[in-house]
N, C-alpha and C positions, 0 to 999 in steps of 0.2 A: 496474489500475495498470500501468505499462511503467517502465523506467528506461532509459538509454542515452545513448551519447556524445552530446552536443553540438559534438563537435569531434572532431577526429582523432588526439586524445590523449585515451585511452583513462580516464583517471582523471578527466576533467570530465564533470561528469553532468548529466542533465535529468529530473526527475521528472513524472508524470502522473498523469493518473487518467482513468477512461470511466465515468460513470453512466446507467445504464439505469433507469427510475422510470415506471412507465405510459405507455409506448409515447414518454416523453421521452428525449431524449439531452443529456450533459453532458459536454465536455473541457474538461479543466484543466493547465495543465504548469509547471513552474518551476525554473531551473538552481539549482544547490545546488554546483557547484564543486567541488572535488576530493572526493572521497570513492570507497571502496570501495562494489564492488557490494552487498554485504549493507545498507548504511548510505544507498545509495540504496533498493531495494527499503521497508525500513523507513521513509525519508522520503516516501514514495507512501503505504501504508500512513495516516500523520499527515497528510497532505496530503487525504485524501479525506473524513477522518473532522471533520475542523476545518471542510472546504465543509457540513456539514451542519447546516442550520438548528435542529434539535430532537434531537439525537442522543439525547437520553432515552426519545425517541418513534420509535427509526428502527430495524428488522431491516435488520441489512448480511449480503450474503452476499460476499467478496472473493475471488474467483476469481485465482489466484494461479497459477505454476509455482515460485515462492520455496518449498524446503524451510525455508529460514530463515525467513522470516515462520511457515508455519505451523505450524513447529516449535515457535517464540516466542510465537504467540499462541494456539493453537488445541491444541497437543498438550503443553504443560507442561514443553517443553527449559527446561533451566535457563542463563542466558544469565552468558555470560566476558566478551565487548565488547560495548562501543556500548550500555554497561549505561543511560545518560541518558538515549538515545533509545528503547531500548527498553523502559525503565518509562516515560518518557511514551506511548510508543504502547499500551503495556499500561493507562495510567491511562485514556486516550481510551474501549479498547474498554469498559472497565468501565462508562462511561458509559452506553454503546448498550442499547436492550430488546432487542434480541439480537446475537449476531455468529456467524459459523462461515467456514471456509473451505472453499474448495475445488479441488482444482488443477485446472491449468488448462494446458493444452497445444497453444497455437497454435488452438484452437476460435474460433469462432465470436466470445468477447466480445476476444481479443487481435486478431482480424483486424480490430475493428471501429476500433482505436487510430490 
């Protein structure tokens, strides 16, 4: 997933995503409009997990640098804002046969964005 202006006002956002699937590749992106960082990062998150045909049938591993995401999904922070988005993204992963994170630090899948 990436987030990032769309514009030169800093609070308009564009969300994405990159799938990697046996040697396939998939981009995806979508403005989402004013929003803080955190509430983008989480709208990629939903964004990638919603492209998935079978999510009942699908290991996601989401390569991240969001401590928020994987604070929120992965390690059991207990969430103050953007409580909506982040039980629906929390309902999503519950879906998945599996999820984890991983961060992700300018490597190889964020260069590939």
């Amino acid at each position: 997933m990436w987030t990032g202006p769309i514009t030169e006002i800093q609070a308009q956002q564009d969300v994405g995503l990159f799938c990697y699937r046996e040697n396939t590749e998939r981009k995806s992106h979508r403005g989402i409009g004013y929003a803080t960082n955190n509430i983008a990062e989480m709208s990629a998150v939903v964004l990638g997990i919603e492209a998935l045909k079978k999510p009942e049938e699908s290991e996601v591993t989401l390569y991240t640098d969001s401590q928020y995401v994987q604070g929120l999904l992965s390690l059991g922070w207990r969430g103050t804002a953007n409580l909506e988005l982040v039980n629906h993204a929390r309902s999503l992963v519950g879906q998945l046969k599996k999820f984890q994170t991983n961060q992700n630090r300018w490597s190889f899948w964020s260069e590939r964005t």
